[in-house]
SETORMI-571879 format. One record per residue (C-alpha): residue in one letter; chain; x, y, z. Coordinates in steps of 0.2 Angstrom, whole numbers, plus 2048, in hexadecimal, padded with zeros to 3 digits. Example, Ala and Ser with C-alpha at 12.3 -4.5 7.8 and 13.67 -1.06 7.14 Angstrom:
2
  type  mol    u    v    w
     A    A  83E  7EA  827
     S    A  844  7FB  824
***
This chain:
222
  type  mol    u    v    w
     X    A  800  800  800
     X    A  808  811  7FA
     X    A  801  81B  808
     X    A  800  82E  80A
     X    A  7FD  837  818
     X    A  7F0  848  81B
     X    A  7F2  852  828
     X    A  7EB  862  830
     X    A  7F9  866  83B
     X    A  7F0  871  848
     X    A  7DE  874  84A
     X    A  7D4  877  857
     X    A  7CF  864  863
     X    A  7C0  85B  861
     X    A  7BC  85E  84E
     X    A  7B6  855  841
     X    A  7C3  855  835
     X    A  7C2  84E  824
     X    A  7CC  84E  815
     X    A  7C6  84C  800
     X    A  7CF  849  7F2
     X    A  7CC  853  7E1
     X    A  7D4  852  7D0
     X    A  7D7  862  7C2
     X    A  7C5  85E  7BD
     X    A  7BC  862  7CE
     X    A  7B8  851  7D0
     X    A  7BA  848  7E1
     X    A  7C3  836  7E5
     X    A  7B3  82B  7ED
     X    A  7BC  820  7FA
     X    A  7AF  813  7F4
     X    A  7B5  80C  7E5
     X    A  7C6  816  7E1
     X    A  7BD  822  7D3
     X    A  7BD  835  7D2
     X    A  7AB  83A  7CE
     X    A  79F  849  7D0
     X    A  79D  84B  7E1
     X    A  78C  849  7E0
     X    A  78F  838  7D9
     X    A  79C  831  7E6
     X    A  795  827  7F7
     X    A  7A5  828  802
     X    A  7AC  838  7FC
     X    A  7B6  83D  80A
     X    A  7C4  834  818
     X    A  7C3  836  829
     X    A  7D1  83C  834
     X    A  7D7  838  843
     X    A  7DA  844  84E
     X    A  7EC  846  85A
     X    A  7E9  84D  869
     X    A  7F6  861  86D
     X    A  802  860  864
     X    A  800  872  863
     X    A  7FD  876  873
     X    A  7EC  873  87D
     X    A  7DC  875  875
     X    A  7E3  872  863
     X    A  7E5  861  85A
     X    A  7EE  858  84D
     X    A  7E2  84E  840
     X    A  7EA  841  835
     X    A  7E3  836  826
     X    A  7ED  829  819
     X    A  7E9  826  808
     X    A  7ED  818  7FD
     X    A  7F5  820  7EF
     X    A  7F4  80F  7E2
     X    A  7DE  812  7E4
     X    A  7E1  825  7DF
     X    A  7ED  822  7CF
     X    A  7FA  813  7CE
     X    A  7FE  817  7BB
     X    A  80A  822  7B0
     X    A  7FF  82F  7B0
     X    A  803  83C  7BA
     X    A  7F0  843  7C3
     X    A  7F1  853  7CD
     X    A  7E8  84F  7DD
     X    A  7E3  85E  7E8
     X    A  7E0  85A  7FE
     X    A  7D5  862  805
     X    A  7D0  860  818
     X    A  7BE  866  81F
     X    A  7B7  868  830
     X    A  7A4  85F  832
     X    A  79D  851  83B
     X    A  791  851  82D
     X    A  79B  852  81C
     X    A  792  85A  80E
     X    A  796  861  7FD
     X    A  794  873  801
     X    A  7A3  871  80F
     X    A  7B0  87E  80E
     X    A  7C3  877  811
     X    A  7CC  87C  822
     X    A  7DC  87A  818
     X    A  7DF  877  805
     X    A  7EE  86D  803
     X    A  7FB  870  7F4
     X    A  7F8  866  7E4
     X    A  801  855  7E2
     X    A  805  84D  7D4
     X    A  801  83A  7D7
     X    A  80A  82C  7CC
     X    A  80D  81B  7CD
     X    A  806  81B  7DF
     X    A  813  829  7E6
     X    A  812  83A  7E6
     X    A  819  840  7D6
     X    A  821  845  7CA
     X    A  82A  832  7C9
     X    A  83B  82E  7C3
     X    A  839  822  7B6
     X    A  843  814  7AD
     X    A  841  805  7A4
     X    A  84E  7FA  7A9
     X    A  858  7ED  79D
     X    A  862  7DF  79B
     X    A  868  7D4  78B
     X    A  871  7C5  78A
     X    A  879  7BF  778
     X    A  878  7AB  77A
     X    A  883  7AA  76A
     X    A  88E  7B8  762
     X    A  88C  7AF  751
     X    A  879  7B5  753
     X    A  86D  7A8  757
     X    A  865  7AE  767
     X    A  866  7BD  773
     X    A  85B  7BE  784
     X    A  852  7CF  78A
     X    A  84C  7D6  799
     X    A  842  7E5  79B
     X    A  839  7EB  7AB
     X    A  834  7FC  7B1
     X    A  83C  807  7BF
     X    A  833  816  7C9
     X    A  83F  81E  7D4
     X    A  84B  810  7D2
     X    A  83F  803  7D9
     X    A  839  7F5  7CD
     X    A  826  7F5  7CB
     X    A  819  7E9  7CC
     X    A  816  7ED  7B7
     X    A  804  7E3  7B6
     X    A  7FE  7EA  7C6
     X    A  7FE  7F9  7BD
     X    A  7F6  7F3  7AF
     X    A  7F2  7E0  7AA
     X    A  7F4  7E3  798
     X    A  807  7ED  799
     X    A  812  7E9  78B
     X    A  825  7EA  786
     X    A  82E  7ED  776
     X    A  841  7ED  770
     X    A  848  7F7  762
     X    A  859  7F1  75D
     X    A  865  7FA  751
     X    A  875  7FA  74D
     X    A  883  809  751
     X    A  882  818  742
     X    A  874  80C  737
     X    A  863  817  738
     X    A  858  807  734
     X    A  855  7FA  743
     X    A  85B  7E7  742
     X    A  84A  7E1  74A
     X    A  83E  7E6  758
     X    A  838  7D6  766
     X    A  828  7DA  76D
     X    A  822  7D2  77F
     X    A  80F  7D1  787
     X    A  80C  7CE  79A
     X    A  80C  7BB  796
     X    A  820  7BD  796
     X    A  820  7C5  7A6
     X    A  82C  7BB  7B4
     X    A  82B  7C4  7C5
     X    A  828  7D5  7BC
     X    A  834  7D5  7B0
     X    A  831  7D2  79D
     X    A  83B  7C2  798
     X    A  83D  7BE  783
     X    A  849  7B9  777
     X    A  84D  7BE  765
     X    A  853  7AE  758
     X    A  85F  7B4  74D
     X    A  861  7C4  750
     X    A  86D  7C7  746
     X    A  87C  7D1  750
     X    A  88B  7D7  746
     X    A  89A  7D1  751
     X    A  8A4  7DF  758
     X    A  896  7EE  756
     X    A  88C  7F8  760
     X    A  87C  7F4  762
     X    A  86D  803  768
     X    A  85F  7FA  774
     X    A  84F  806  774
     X    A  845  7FD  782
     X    A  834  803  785
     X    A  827  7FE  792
     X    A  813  804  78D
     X    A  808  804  79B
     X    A  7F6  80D  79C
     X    A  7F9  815  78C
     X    A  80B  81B  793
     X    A  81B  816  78A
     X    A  82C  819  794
     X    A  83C  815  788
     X    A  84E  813  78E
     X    A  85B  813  782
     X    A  86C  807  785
     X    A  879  803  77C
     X    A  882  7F1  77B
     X    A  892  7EC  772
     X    A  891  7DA  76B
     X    A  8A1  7D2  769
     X    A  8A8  7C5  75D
***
């Protein structure tokens, strides 16, 4: 769980704190089933806090929530999400916030903007050409990702060219049946290397509509 915490840090005790979720659109995250709608249309529009007792000072109180970022946005996509924390017992729609929190920029479950890179190895079973292995997976932050939790239908493609040639030697796809503890596993027959070249490795990762590329560079030796 890619929690994140809300917090009113001083406020006076005994409230009824609240916090809601909004995107650029005005709409509201509804806690129910991990959706932003019309607020109007959502049934659990709002988190409750919990409160902590003077930590500024008697009569004032501290009110914490924690969200699970992967039910706001576990894709690519970067989403602005607004906070906003609200004082009644009675939430409604016309509440005003007691504090508006900055705008965050959620992405792949954290707050965001992510560091992204699809990761890659290559093996050349044979330098005469008659098999190389790849591995492709994707990064965020320099952490390897769960890639079909994000989305069951990910795929990964690699683009291979030789040094100084504008035309590519061949381009191996992979689907999330070649997926072996989150990384994409293939192999090329015959790829047809030329010994003692370098070789460019565009390796791309599509999730979500999203492509990230990374771009490595292998000498194959004969």
């Amino acid at each position: 769980m890619a929690t994140h915490n809300l917090v009113v840090p001083k406020y006076a005790a005994s409230a009824n704190i609240y916090f809601r979720l909004w995107d650029a659109s005005g709409n509201v995250f509804d806690f129910n089933d991990t959706t932003f709608k019309a607020i109007g249309s959502a049934t659990t529009p709002q988190v409750a806090a919990t409160e902590r007792a003077a930590p500024g000072g008697t009569g004032y109180s501290a009110y914490v929530a924690t969200v699970d970022l992967s039910t706001v946005n576990k894709t690519g996509t970067e989403m602005m999400v607004l906070f906003h924390a609200y004082d009644n017992g009675t939430p409604a729609a016309t509440d005003v916030p007691i504090l508006e929190g900055d705008s965050q920029i959620v992405q792949f479950s954290q707050i965001g903007p992510c560091e992204v890179r699809v990761g890659f190895e290559a093996n050349v079973k044979s330098t005469a050409g008659s098999f190389v292995q790849f591995a492709t997976w994707l990064e965020v932050n320099g952490v390897k990702v769960n890639i079909d939790d994000i989305d069951a239908a990910a795929t990964s493609s690699i683009v291979v060219r030789k040094h100084e040639e504008a035309s590519n030697k061949f381009t191996t796809n992979f689907t999330v049946a070649d997926l072996k503890n989150d990384v994409f596993e293939g192999e090329e027959a015959s790829p047809n290397f030329d010994n003692d070249r370098q070789h460019q490795f565009e390796a791309s990762i599509t999730e979500n509509s999203n492509t990230w590329t990374t771009h490595h560079r292998l000498p194959v030796l004969g």
